[in-house]
C-alpha positions as CSV (number, residue, x, y, z in Angstrom):
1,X,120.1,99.5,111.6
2,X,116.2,99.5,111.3
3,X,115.7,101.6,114.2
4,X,118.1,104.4,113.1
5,X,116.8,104.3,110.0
6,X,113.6,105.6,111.6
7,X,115.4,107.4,114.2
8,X,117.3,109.9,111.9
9,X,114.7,111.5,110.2
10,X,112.1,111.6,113.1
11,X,115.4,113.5,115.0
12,X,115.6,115.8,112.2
13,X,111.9,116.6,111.4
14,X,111.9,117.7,115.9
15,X,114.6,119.6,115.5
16,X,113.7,121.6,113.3
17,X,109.9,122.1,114.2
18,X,111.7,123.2,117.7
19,X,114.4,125.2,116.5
20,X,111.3,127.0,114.5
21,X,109.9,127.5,118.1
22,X,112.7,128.7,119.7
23,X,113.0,131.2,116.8
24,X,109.9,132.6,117.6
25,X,110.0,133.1,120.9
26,X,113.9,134.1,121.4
27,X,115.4,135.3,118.7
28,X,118.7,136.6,118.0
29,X,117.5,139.3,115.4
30,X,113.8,140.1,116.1
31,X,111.6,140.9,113.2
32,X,113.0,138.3,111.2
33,X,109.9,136.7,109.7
34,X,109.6,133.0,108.7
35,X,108.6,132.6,105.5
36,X,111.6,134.9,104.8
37,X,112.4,135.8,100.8
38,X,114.0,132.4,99.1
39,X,112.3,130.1,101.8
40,X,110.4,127.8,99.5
41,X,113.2,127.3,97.3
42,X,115.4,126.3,100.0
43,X,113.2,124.1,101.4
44,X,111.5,122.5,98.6
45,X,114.3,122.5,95.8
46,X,117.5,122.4,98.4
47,X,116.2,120.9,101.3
48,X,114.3,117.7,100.0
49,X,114.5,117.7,96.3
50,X,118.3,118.0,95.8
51,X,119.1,116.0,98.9
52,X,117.2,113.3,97.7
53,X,118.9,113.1,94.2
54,X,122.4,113.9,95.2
55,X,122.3,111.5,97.7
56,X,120.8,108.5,95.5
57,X,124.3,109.9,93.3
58,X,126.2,109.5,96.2
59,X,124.9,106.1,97.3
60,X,126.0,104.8,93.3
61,X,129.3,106.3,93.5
62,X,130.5,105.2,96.4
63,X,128.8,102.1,95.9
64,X,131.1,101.9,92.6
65,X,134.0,102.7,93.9
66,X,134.1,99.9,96.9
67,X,133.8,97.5,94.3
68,X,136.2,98.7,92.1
69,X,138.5,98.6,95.4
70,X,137.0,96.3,97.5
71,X,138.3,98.1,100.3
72,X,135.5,97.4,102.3
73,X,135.9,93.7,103.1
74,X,139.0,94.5,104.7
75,X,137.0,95.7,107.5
76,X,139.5,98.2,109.2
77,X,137.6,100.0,111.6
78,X,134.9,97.3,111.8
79,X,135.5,95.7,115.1
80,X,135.6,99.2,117.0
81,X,132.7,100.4,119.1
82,X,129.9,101.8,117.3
83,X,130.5,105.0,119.4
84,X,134.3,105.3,118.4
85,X,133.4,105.0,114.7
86,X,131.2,107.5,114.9
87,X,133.8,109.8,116.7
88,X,136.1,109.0,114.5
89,X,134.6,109.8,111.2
90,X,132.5,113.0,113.1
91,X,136.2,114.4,114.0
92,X,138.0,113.5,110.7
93,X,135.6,115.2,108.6
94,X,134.9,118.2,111.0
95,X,138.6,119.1,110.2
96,X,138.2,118.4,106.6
97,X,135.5,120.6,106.2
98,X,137.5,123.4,108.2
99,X,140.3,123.5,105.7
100,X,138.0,122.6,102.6
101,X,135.7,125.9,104.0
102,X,138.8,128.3,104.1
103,X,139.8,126.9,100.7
104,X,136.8,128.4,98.9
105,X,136.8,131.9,100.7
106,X,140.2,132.0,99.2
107,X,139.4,130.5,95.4
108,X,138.0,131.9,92.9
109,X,136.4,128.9,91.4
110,X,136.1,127.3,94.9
111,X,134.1,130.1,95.8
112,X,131.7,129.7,92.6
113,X,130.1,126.5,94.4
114,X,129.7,128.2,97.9
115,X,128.6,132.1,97.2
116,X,125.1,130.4,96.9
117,X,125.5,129.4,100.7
118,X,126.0,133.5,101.6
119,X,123.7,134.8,99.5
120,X,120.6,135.3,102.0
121,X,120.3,138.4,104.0
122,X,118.4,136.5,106.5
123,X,120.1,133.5,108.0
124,X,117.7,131.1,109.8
125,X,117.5,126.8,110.5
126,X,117.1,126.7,107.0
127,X,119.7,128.7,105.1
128,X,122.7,125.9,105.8
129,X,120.4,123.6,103.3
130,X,121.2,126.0,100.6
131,X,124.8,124.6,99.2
132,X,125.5,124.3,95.1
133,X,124.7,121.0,94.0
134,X,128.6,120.3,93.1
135,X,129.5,121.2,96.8
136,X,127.4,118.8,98.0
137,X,128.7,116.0,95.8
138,X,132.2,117.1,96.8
139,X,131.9,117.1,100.2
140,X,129.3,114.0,101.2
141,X,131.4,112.2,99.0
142,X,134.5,112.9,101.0
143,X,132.0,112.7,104.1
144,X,130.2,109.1,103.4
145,X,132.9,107.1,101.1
146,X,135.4,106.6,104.1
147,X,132.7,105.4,106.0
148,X,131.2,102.7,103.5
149,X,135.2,102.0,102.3
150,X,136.5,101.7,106.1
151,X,133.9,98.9,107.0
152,X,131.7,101.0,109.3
153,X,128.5,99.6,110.6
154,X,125.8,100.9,108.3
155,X,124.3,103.4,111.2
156,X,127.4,105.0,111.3
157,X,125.9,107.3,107.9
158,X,122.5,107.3,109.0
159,X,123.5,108.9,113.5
160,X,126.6,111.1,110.8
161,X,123.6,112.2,108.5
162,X,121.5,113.6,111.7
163,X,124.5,114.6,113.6
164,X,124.9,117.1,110.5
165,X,121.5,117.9,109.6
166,X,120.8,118.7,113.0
167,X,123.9,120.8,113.7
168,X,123.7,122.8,110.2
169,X,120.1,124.0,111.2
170,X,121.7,124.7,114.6
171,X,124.4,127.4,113.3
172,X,122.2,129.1,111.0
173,X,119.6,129.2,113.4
174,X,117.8,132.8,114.2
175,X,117.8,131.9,118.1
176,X,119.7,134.1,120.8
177,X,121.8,131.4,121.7
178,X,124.5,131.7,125.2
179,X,126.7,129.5,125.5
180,X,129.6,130.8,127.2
181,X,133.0,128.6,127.3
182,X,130.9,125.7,125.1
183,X,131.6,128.5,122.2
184,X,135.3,127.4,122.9
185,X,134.6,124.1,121.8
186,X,131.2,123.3,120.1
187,X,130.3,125.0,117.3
188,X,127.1,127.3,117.5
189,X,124.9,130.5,115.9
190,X,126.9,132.8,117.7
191,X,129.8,132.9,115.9
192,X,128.6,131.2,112.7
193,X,126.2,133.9,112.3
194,X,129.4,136.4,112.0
195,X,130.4,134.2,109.2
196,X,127.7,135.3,107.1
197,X,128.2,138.5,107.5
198,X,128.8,140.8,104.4
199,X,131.3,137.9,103.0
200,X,133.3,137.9,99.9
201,X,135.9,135.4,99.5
202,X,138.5,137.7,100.5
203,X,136.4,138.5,103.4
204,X,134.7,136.7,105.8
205,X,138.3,135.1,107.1
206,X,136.5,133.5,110.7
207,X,134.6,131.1,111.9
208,X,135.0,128.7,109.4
209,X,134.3,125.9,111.7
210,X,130.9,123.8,111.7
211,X,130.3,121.5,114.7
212,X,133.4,122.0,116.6
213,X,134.4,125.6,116.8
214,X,138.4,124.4,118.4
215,X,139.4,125.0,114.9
216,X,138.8,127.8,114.4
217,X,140.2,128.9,117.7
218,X,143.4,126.6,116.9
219,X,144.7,128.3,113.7
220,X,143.6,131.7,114.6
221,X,140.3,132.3,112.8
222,X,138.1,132.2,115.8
223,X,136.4,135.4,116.1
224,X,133.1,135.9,119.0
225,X,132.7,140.1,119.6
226,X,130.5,141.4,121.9
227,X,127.9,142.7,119.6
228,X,125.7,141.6,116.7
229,X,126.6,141.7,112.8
230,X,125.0,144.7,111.2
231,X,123.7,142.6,108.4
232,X,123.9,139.5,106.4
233,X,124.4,138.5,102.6
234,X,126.9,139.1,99.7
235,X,128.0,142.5,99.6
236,X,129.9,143.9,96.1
237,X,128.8,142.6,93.1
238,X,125.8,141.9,91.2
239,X,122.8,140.9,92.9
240,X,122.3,137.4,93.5
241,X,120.0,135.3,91.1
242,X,116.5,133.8,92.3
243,X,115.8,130.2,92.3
244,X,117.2,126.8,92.0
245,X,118.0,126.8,88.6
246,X,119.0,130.0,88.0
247,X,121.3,130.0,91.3
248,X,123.0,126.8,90.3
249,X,124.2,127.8,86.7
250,X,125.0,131.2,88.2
251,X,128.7,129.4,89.2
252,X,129.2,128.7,85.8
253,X,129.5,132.4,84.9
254,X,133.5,133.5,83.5
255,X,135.4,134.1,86.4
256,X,135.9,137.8,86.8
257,X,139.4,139.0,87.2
258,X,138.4,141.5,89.5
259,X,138.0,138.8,91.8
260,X,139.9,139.6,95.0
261,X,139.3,143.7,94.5
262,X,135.9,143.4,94.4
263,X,136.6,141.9,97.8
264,X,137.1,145.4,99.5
265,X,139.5,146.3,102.2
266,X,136.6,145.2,105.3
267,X,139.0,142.5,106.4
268,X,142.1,145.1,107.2
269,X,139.7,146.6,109.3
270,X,138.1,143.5,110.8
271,X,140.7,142.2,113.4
272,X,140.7,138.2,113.4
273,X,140.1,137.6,117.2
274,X,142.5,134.3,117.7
């Protein structure tokens, strides 16, 4: 416990100074600069700020509801392997957060709490930090409670919380990544990147995956051209707000029932590559 405890951040803080590198020196769009518009508030109000807070929430929620329950002492995945635990709950929630994803391209308040996500024109390692506060408390909720209620060891959270720090800086990240037949399986910037693409919720219907990209490919959403995306960002609409505070009460706005025309008729053109 102690060591991952220093382990996952120090893994974190690398990855990131080297996917920064690797930006730099092979990027996928070149002229992208670094300090691109929104940086600082993604970093400093995303990034480290809300983490910190929503996951203090986090920790008291769950740590309510396992003793409301108790589940916890019936230790029911406790005596597996440390590796299989962590399989198990990287897997489960991969294909949560698949079907979860499609969900709020296709809902109109779902969408509310994830436009934020789509709303840079410049994807980089950073831009998977910026989520609504509520998303966030939705889906590490889901992510960490099974893992506290199912008797996991305690590293289980802390290798999980790398695992997706590390990967969600990975997707987004501005680096001209090849992997060939790995696309098929393991998630990565080159089809993410076409995710964020010009999406409305009616749009945007591929590559919802995050670490494993079989999903996708699975239930026919995978979709990995041969060229680039001509641009990133929300297209249609209003412009996006500025700043932390400002982008997280933006959600709360009436819901517009021009909601799916707004959406445009891109996707009839856009064939889903399966």
């Amino acid at each position: 416990m102690r060591g991952w405890e220093l382990w996952s951040p120090a893994i974190i803080v690398a990855s990131a100074l080297l996917l920064v590198i690797l930006e730099r020196r092979f990027p996928y769009d070149r002229g992208q600069p670094l300090l691109r518009k929104g940086f600082f508030t993604d970093f400093v109000w995303y990034a480290l700020l809300q983490s910190y807070l929503l996951g203090l929430v986090i920790s008291w929620l769950i740590a309510w509801l396992d003793s409301a329950t108790g589940l916890s002492r019936l230790h029911l995945v406790t005596g597996w392997p440390l590796w299989a635990q962590v399989a198990f709950f990287f897997v489960t929630h991969d294909l949560y957060i698949y079907w979860f994803h499609r969900l709020q391209h296709h809902s109109a308040l779902l969408w509310r709490v994830h436009e934020a996500h789509h709303a840079t024109e410049q994807v980089d390692w950073l831009s998977g930090a910026r989520s609504h506060p509520l998303e966030i408390l939705i889906n590490q909720s889901i992510e960490y409670a099974p893992i506290v209620l199912l008797g996991a060891h305690p590293e289980v959270a802390l290798i999980k919380g790398a695992l997706d720090a590390v990967w969600g800086m990975y997707i987004h990240c501005n680096v001209d990544v090849r992997s060939g037949w790995l696309q098929r399986v393991l998630n990565g910037p080159e089809m993410h990147r076409w995710h964020h693409t010009g999406v409305l919720p009616a749009q945007g219907d591929m590559n919802f995956g995050t670490k494993l990209a079989i999903w996708d490919w699975l239930f026919g959403t995978g979709y990995l051209p041969a060229d680039k995306p001509p641009s990133y960002g929300l297209t249609g609409g209003k412009p996006f707000p500025d700043g932390y505070l400002a982008q997280s009460l933006y959600a709360l706005r009436p819901l517009d029932k021009a909601f799916r025309r707004e959406a445009g008729d891109e996707l009839a053109t856009r064939k889903t590559v399966a």
